[in-house]
Every structure is written in structure tokens, then in C-alpha cells.
C-alpha positions as a Markdown table, in Angstrom:
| # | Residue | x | y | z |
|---|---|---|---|---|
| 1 | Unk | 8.9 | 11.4 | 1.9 |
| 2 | Unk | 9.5 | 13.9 | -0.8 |
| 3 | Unk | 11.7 | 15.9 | 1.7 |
| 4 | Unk | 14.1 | 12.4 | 2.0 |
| 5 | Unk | 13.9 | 11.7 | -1.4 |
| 6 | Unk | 15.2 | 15.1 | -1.9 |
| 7 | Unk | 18.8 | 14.0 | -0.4 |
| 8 | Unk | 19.6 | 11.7 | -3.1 |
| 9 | Unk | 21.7 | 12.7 | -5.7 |
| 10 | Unk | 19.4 | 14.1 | -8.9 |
| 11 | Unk | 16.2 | 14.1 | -7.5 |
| 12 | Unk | 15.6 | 17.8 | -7.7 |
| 13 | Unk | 16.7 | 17.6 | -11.6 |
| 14 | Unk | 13.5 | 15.9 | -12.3 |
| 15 | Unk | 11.4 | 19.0 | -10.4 |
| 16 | Unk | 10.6 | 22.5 | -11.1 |
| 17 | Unk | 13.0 | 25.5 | -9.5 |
| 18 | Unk | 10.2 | 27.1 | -8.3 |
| 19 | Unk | 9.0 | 25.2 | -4.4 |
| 20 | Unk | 4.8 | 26.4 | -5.7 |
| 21 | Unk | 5.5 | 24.2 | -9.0 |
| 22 | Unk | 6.6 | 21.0 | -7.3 |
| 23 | Unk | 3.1 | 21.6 | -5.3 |
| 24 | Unk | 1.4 | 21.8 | -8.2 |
| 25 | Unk | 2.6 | 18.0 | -9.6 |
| 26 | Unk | 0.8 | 15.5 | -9.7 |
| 27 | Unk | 0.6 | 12.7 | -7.1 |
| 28 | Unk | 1.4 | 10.1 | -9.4 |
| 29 | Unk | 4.6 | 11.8 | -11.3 |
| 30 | Unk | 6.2 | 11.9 | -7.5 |
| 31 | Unk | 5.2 | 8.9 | -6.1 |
| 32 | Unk | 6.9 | 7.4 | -9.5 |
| 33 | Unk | 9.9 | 9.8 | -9.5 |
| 34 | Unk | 10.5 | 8.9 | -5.8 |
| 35 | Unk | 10.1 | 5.2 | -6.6 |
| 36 | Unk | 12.8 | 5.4 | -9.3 |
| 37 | Unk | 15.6 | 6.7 | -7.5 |
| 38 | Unk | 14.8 | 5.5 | -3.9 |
| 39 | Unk | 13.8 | 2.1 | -5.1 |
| 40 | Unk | 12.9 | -0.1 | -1.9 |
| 41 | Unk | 13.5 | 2.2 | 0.9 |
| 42 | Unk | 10.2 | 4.1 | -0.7 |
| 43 | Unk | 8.8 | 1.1 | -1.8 |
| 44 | Unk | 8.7 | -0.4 | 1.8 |
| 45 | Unk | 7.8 | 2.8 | 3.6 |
| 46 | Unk | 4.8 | 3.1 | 0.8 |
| 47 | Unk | 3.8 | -0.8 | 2.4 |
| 48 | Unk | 4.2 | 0.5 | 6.3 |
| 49 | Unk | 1.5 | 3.4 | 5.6 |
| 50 | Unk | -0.5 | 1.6 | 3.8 |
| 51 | Unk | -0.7 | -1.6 | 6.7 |
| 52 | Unk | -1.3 | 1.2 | 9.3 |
| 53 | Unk | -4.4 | 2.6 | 7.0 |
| 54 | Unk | -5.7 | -0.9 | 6.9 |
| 55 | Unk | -5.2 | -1.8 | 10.4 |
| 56 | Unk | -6.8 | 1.3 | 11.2 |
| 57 | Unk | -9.3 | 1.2 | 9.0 |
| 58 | Unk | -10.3 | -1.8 | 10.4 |
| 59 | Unk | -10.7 | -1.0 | 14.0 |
| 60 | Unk | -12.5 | 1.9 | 13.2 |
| 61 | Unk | -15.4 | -0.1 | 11.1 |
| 62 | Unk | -15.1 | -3.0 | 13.0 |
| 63 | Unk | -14.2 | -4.9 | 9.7 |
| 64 | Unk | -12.5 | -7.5 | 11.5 |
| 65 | Unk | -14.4 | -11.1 | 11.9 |
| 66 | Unk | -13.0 | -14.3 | 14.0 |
| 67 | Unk | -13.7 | -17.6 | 12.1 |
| 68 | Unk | -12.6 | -20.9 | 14.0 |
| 69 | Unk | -9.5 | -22.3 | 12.5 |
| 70 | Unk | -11.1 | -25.7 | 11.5 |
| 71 | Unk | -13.8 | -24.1 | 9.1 |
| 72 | Unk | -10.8 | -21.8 | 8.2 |
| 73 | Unk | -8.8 | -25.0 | 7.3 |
| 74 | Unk | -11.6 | -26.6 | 5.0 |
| 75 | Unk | -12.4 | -23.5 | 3.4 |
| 76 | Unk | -8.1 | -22.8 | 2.2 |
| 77 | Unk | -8.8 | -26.9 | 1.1 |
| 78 | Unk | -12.0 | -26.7 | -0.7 |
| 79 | Unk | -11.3 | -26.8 | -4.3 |
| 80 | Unk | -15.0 | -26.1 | -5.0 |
| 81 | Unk | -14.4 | -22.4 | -5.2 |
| 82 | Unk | -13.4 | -20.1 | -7.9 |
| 83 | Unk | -10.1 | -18.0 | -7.8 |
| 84 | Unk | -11.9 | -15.1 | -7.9 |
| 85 | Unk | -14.8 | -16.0 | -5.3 |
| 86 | Unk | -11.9 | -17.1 | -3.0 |
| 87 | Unk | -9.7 | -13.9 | -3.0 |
| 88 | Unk | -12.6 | -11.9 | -2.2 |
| 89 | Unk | -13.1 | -14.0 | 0.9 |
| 90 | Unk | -9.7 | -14.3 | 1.9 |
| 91 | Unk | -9.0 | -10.5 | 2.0 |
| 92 | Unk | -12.5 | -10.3 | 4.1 |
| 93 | Unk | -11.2 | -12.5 | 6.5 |
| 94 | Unk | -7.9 | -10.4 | 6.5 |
| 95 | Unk | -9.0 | -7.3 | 6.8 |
């Protein structure tokens, strides 16, 4: 991504001359600096790799589970479960 984010018009102000210096950066300083001048075009390419990681993720691990959409349905209803306790399932079932 670095290589399109390059294109737009003052990226390379906010990186070293030198090509072995920007290797050197950390993760986090381009993933922000990308972020700031792209804007959503990173943001939503960031969101595609990460979906493909999960989806892949799960096929590899087998992390995917089938529930029957009735005991689905009274589970989303039940209000005899913390917010907490309920995310936790939700993204297990999702995943």
C-alpha cells in the first residue's frame, strides 16, 4: 500500500530520503501516515485484508460452527445476558 500511497501529493515529505530509513519505521507511524492522507481508500483496503485473514483463518482452524436459526433468534432476544457475555458469543458464532 505504501507504494500507492506514495502517488499522493506529500506523502514522501513525511519519510526519510534515504529508501533503508523508511524500512526502518515503524509499522504504526505508516499505517497512521497512510491513513491521514489516503483517508478511506486505505481505510477500506485495511478492512478487505483483514476479512480475508479472518475468513481464512477460519477455514484453516475450522472455527466456524452452524447453530439453527431458531436458538439463534432466542439467543439475539434473550435479555438475560450481559453485554459483555454476549459479544463474546456473537463474534464466536461469526467467526
Amino acid at each position: 500500500m505504501i507504494v500507492n500511497a506514495r502517488k499522493h501529493p506529500g506523502f514522501s515529505n513525511y519519510l526519510p530520503t534515504e529508501p533503508r530509513e523508511v524500512e526502518k519505521l515503524p509499522r504504526a507511524y505508516l499505517a497512521n501516515l497512510i491513513y491521514t492522507i489516503v483517508g478511506e481508500p486505505f481505510k477500506h483496503w485495511v478492512g478487505e485484508r483483514m476479512q480475508e485473514r479472518t475468513e481464512k483463518i477460519k477455514e484453516e482452524q475450522d472455527l466456524a460452527i452452524e447453530m439453527d436459526p431458531e436458538i439463534y433468534a432466542a439467543f439475539k432476544a434473550s435479555t438475560n445476558i450481559s453485554g459483555k457475555f454476549h459479544t463474546i458469543i456473537m463474534l464466536i458464532i461469526f467467526l
